[in-house]
C-alpha positions in Angstrom: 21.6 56.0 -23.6 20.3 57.3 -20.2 18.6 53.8 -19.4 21.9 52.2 -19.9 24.0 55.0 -17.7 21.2 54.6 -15.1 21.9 50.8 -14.9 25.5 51.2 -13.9 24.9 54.2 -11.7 21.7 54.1 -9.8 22.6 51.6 -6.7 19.0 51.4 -5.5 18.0 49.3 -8.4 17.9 45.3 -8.5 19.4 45.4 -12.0 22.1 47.2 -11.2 23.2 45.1 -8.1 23.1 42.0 -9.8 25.5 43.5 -12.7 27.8 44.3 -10.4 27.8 41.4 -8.9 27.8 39.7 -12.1 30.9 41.9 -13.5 32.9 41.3 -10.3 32.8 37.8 -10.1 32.8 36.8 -13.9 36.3 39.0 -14.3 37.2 37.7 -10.9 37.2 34.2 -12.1 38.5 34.5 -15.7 41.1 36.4 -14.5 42.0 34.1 -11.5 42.8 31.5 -13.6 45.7 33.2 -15.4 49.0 31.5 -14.1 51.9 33.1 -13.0 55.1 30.8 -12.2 53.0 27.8 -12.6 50.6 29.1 -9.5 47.4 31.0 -9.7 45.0 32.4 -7.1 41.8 31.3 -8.5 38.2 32.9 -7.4 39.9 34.5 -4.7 40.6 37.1 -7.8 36.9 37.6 -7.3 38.1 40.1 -4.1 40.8 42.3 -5.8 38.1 42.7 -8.7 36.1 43.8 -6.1 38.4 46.4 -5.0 38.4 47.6 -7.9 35.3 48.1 -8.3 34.7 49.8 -4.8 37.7 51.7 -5.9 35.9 53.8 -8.9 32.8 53.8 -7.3 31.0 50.7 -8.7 28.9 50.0 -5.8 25.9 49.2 -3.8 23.9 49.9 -1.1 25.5 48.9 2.3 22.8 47.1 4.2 22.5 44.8 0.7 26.1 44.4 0.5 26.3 43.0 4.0 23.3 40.9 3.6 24.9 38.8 0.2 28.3 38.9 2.0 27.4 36.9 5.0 25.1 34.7 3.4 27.6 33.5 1.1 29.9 33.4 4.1 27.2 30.7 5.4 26.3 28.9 2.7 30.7 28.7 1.7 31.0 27.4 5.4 28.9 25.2 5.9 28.5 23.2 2.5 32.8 22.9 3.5 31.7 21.4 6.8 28.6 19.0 4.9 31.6 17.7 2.8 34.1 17.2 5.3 31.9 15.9 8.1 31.4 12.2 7.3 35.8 11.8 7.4 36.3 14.4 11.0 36.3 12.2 13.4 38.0 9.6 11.6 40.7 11.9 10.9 42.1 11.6 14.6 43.5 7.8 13.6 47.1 7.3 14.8 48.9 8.7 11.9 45.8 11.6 11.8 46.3 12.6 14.9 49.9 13.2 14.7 48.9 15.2 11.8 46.7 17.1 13.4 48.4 17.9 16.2 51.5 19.4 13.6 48.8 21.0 12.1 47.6 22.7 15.3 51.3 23.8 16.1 51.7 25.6 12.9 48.0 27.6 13.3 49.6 28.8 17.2 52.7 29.6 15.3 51.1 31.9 12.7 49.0 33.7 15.9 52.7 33.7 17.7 54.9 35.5 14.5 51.4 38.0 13.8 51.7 39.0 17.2 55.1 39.3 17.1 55.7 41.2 13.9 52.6 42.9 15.6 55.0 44.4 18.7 57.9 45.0 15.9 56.4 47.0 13.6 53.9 48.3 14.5 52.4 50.7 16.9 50.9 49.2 19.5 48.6 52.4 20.3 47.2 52.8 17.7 43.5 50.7 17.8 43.2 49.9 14.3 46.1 48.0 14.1 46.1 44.9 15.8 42.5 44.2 13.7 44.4 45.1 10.6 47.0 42.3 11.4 44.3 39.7 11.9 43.1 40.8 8.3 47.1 40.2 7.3 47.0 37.0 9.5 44.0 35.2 7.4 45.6 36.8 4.0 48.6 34.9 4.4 47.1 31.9 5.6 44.9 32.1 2.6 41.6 31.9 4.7 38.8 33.4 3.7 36.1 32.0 6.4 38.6 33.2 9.1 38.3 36.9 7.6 34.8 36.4 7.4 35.1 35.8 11.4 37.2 38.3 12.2 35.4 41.0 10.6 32.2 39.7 12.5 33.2 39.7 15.8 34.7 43.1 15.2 31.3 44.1 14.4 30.2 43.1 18.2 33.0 44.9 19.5 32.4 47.9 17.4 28.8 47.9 16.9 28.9 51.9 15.6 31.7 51.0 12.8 35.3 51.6 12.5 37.1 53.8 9.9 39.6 50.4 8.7 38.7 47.5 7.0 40.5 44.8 7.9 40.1 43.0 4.2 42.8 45.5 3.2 45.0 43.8 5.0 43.8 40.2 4.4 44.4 41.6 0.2 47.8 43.0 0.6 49.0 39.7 2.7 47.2 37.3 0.3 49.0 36.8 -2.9 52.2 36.6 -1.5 50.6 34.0 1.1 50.0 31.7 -1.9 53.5 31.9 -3.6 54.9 31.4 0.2 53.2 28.4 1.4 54.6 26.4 -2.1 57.9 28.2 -1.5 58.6 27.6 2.1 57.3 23.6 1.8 60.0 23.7 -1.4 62.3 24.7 1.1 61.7 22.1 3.5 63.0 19.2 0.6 66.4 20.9 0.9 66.8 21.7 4.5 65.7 18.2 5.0 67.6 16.4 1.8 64.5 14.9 0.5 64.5 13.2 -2.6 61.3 13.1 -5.1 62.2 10.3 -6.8 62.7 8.2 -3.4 59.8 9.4 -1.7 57.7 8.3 -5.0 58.9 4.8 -4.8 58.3 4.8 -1.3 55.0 5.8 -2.0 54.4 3.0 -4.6 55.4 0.1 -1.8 53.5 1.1 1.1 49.9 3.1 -0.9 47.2 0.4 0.2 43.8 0.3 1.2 43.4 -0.8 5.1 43.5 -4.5 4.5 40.7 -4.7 7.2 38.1 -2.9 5.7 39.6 -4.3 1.7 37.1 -7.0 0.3 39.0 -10.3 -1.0 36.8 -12.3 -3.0 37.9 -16.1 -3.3 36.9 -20.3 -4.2 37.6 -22.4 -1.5 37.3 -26.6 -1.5 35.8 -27.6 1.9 38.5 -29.7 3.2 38.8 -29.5 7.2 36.6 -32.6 8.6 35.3 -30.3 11.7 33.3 -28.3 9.2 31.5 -30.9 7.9 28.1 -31.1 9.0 28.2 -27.7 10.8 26.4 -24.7 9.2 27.4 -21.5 8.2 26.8 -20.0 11.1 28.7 -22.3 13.4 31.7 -21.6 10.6 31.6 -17.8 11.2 31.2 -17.7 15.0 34.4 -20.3 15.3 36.3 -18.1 13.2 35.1 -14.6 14.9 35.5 -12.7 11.8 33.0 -11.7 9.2 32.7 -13.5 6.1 30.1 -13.7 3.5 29.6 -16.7 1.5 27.6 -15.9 -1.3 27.4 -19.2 -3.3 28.4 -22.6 -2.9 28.0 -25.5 -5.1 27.3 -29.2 -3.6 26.7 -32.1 -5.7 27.1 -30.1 -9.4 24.2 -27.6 -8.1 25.4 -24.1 -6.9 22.9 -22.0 -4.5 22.9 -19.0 -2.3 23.7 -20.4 1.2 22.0 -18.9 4.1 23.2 -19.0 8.0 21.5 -22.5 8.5 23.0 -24.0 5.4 25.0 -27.3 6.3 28.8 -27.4 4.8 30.1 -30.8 3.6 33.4 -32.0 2.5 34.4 -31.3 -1.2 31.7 -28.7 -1.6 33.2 -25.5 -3.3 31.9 -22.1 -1.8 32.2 -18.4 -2.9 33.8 -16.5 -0.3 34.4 -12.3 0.6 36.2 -11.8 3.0 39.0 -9.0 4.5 42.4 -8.9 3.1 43.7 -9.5 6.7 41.3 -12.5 7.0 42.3 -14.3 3.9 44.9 -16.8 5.2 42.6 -17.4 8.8 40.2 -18.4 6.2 41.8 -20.4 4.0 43.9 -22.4 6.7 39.9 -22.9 8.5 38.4 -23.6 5.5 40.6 -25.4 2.7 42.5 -24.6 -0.2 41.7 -21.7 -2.7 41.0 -23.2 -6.0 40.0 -22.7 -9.7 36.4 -23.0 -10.1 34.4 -23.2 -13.6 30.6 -23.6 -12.3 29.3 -22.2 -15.5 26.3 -20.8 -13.6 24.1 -19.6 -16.5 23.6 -23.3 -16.8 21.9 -24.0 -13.3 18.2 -24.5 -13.1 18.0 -20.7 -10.9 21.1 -19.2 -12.0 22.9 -16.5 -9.5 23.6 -12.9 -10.7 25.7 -10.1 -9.0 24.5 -6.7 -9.5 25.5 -3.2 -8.3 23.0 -1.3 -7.0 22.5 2.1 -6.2 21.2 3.3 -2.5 18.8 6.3 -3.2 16.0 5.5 -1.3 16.4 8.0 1.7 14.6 5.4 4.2 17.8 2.8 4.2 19.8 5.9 5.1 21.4 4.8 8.6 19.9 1.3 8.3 23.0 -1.2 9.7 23.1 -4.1 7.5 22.9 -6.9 9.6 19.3 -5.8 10.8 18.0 -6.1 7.2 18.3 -9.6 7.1 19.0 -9.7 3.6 19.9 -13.2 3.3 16.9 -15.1 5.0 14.4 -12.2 4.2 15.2 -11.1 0.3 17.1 -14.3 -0.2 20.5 -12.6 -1.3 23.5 -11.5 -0.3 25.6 -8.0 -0.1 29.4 -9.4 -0.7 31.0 -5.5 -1.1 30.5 -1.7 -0.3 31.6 1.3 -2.7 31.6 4.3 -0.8 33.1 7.7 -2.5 35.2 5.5 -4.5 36.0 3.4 -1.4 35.7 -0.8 -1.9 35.1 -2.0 1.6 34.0 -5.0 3.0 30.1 -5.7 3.8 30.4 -6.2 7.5 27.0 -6.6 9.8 27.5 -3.4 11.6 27.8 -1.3 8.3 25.8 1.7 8.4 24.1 2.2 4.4 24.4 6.0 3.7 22.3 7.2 0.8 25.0 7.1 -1.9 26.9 3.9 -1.6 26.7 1.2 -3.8 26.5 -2.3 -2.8 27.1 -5.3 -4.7 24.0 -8.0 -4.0 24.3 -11.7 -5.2 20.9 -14.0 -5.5 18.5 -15.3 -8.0 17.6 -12.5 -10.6 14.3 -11.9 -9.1 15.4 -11.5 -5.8 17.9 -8.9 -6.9 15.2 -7.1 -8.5 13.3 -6.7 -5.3 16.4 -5.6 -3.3 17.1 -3.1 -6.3 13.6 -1.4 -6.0 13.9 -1.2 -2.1 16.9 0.6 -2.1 15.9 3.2 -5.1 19.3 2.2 -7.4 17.8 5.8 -9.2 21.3 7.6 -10.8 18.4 10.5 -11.3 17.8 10.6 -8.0 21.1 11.7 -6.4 21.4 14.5 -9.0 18.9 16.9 -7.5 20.9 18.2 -4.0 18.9 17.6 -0.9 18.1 20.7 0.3 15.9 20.7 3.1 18.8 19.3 4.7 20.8 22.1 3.7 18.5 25.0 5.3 17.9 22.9 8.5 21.2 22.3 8.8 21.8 26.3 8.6 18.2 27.5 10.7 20.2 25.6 14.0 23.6 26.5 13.0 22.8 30.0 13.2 20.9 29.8 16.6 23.7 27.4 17.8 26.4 30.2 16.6 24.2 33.1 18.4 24.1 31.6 21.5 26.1 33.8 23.8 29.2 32.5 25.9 30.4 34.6 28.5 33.8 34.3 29.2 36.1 36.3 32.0 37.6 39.4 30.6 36.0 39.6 27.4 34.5 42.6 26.7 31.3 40.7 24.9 30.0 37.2 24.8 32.1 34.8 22.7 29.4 33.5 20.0 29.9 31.2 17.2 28.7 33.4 14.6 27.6 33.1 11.0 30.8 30.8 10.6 31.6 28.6 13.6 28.1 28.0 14.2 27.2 26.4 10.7 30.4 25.2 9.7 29.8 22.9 13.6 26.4 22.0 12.6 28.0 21.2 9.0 30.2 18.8 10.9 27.6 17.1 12.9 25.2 16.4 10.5 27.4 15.1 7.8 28.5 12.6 10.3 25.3 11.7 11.6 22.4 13.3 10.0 21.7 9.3 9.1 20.3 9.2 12.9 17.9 12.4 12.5 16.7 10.8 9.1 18.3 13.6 7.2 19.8 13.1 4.0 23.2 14.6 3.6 24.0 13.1 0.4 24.8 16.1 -2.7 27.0 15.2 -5.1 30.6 16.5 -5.6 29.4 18.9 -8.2 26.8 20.4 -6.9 28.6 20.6 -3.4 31.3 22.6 -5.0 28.6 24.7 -6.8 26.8 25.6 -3.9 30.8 26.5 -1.8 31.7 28.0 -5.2 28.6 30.1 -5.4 29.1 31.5 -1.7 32.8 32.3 -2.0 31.6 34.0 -4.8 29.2 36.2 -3.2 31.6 36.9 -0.5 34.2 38.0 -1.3 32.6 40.4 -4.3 31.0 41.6 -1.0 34.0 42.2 1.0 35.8 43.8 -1.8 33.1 46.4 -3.0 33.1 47.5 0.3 37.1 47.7 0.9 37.6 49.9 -2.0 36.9 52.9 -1.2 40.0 52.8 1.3 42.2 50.3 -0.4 44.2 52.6 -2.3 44.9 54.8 1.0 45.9 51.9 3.1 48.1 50.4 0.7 50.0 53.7 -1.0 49.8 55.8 1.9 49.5 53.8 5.3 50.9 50.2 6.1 50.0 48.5 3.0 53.9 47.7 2.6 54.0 46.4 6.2 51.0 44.2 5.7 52.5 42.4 2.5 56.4 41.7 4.3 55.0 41.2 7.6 52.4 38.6 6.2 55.1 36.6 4.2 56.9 36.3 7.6 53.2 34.7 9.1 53.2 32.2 6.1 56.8 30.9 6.2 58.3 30.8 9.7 55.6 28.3 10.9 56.0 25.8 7.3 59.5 25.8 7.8 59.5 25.2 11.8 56.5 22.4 11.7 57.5 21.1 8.2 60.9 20.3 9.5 59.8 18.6 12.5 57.2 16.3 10.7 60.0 15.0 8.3 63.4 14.6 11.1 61.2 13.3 13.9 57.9 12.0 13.0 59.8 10.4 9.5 56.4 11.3 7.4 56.5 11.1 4.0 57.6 14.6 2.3 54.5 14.6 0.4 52.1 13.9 2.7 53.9 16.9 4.7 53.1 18.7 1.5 49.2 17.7 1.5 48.8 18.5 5.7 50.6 21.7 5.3 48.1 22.8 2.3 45.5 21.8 4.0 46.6 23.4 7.4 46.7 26.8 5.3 43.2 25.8 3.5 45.5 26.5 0.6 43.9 24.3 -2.6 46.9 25.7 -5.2 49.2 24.5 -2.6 47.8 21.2 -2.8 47.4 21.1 -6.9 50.9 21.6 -7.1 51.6 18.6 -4.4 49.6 16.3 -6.8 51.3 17.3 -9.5 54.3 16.5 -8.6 53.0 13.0 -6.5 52.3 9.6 -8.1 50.1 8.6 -5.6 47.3 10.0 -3.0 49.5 11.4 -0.4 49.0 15.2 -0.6 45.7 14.6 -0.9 45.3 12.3 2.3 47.3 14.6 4.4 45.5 17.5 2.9 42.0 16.0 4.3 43.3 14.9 7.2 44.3 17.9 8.7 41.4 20.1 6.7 38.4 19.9 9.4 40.2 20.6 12.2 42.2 23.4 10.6 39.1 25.1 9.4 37.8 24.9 12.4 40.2 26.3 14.4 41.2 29.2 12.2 37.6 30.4 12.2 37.6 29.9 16.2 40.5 31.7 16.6 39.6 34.6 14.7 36.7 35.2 16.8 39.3 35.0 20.0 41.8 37.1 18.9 39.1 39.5 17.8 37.1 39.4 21.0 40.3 39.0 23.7 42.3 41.3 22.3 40.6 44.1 20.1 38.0 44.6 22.6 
């Protein structure tokens, strides 16, 4: 029995660190999905199983303990910032940015109430506390990255250690942080009078895709006597809009037209188009009609085929440079991108990932196929060389040292900021480095998951020791009231103004106020109560930026304040 007491007890040993890191996050999970009122707190469990374990003295060595915990701070961070990356800058559209800017008023108003409840209760001499209330400021704004930024640029500001650990705070204020955000946006439907069943049906009517990047696919009888004799070029510059015709049949014989191809009255063409182009079109063009070419009877019949973009050299090539129509003899009529249909205009960039939809004479589709990869294999293994290039510069970008007036220390990015910005950047345009940021959903999550995982074990095991001190005999009691006041005063301030003077939908307040708090149960319980997308919309729109700034702001408090 001595080997197996020697497994759990000597904390030099590789075994012995990987069972406790095995036991902490396995019972952190499991026991994070146990529901309580319909809410549960998921792996963040993984940290008060860590306590727990710190608590009794289940442990590790330090230097080890720090090294797991901010790599898996990195790797959470920036696979978060891969993901969101290709959607950031997109998110700043004229209902985004209205979004964002709510969602910016409620991250100043939970730095406002900390501080205040700061100068309230708490004694303002005393050097550990202000720390301890950023802790209790990322607990009940349910963001982990944030601690994990906080408690880094406390280590620059107190390089010899401090006797508090600000994750006791960021524990005591996070449970109650969860149940608040879903209570205070509850409360926001009866302060403002909102009415499920009405916002559903609202939803319903006005849920579309944007009608100008929507494919319409329609038969159309040349009937205007200007087109005939012109070609389908001429056609497409008159109207100024893109359209791809991808068959047309003349005298009983259909073929794939190409720019040069001459239009003549009565012949019946194929056309995609926008949804906001359809009528321009039609009123050009002639009449939408009923066709029956019966196609499989021509002497080169046309086939359609969707195919799969995994060859890494078409990633960032713009369609209209491939020439895919006078070169390969076919045409790409539509896009699918992350579930996405959208309209295959010249200037589309290919990512690795889409799938396009290509129309031409069965050997020709064939060729186009083997260019682009169309390998489902392919995609399954994650790219990552990208991944670890993308972290190598983060990590020099978030070292490099900005001095800034009255700052004790040179702001840095850190281990957070600076991957998570990289993250950003090259999800949006690795295409034009030739990296390939494509991983799929799964193994994305697995890789966040995975980190998460590792950090917040980390932080755990190491707040236990003192845990049961700071909650029973120091503040612990300030830290859970005063960080239910951080979450619910801003909800209820900016929730209310998005509904009575912006007029946004109450559940896409639900979904931007989720994802101002990087709250995911928030946002489950928006979607279960939703028939549409609009949590989840508002939820990504906000999400980058949020992130963003609560890790940024972190740092600054940290820094301006603590130093």
């Amino acid at each position: 029995m001595d080997w197996l007491i020697n497994l759990f007890t000597n904390q030099e040993g590789v075994a012995h660190i990987a069972l406790l890191y095995s036991i902490v996050i396995a019972f952190g999970v499991y026991l994070g999905k146990i529901k309580i009122g319909g809410v549960s707190l998921g792996v963040t469990f993984v940290l008060f199983v860590g306590i727990l374990a710190g608590h009794i003295g289940f442990t590790g060595p330090l230097p080890i303990l720090t090294f797991l915990q901010d790599f898996g701070l990195i790797l959470f961070v920036f696979m978060i910032g891969l993901q969101v990356g290709p959607g950031f800058f997109e998110s700043f559209g004229k209902g985004g940015l209205q979004l964002n800017m709510l969602s910016c008023l409620a991250i100043l108003l939970n730095v406002l109430v900390m501080f205040g409840c700061y100068y309230l209760f708490f004694d303002t001499s005393d050097k550990s506390n202000l720390p301890m209330m950023v802790g209790t400021l990322y607990g009940a704004v349910t963001n982990t990255p944030g601690l994990g930024a906080a408690k880094e640029a406390l280590n620059s500001v107190f390089p010899q250690g401090t006797d508090f650990d600000i994750a006791s705070g960021y524990a005591c204020a996070y449970p109650l942080g969860v149940i608040g955000i879903i209570s205070a946006t509850l409360a926001i439907k009866y302060i403002c009078k909102v009415q499920l069943d009405d916002e559903n049906a609202q939803l319903t009517a006005s849920e579309s895709e944007n009608p100008h990047a929507k494919p319409h696919i329609m038969y159309l009888k040349v009937s205007n006597s200007y087109i005939g004799g012109r070609t389908l070029k001429e056609v497409s510059e008159f109207l100024n809009r893109d359209i791809v015709c991808t068959r047309i049949m003349h005298d009983g014989v259909v073929s794939l037209p190409k720019r040069d191809t001459v239009f003549e009255l009565g012949d019946e063409i194929l056309v995609v188009c926008t949804e906001a182009d359809v009528k321009a079109v039609k009123a050009f063009i002639g009449p939408e009609i009923e066709a029956d070419w019966h196609e499989e009877d021509q002497p080169q019949p046309m086939v359609s085929r969707k195919i799969l973009i995994t060859n890494s050299s078409m990633n960032g090539k713009t369609l209209g440079k491939m020439h895919f129509n006078s070169v390969y003899g076919v045409n790409i009529t539509r896009i699918t991108r992350q579930g996405m249909n959208l309209f295959a205009s010249r200037n589309h960039i290919f990512n690795v990932g889409d799938r396009i939809i290509v129309v031409g004479p069965e050997e020709n589709v064939k060729r186009v196929a083997a260019m682009m990869g169309n390998s489902e294999k392919r995609l399954n293994a994650p790219n990552i060389a990208t991944i670890f290039v993308g972290i190598i510069v983060g990590l020099i970008f978030g070292s490099f040292p900005l001095a800034i007036p009255g700052m004790p220390v040179p702001l840095k990015l850190g281990l957070a900021g600076g991957p998570l910005i990289i993250a950003i950047l090259i999800g949006r345009y690795g295409y034009k480095m030739h990296l390939v940021t494509y991983t799929t959903t799964s193994a994305n999550m697995m890789l966040r998951e995975f980190g998460l995982a590792l950090f917040l074990a980390s932080v755990g095991i190491k707040a236990g020791a003192g845990f049961w001190e700071t909650v029973v005999q120091g503040d612990g009691l300030k830290y859970v009231y005063t960080g239910f006041i951080i979450t619910v005063i801003p909800i209820l301030i900016v929730g209310t103004i998005a509904r009575l003077k912006y007029k946004f939908n109450y559940f896409t307040i639900m979904g931007m106020l989720a994802g101002t708090y990087t709250d995911p149960p928030a946002l489950a319980y928006a979607n279960s109560i939703c028939a549409g997308e609009a949590p989840a919309l508002g939820y990504s729109t906000v999400y980058p930026l949020s992130m963003f700034l609560r890790i940024f702001t972190a740092q600054l408090i940290i820094l301006f304040f603590c130093g």
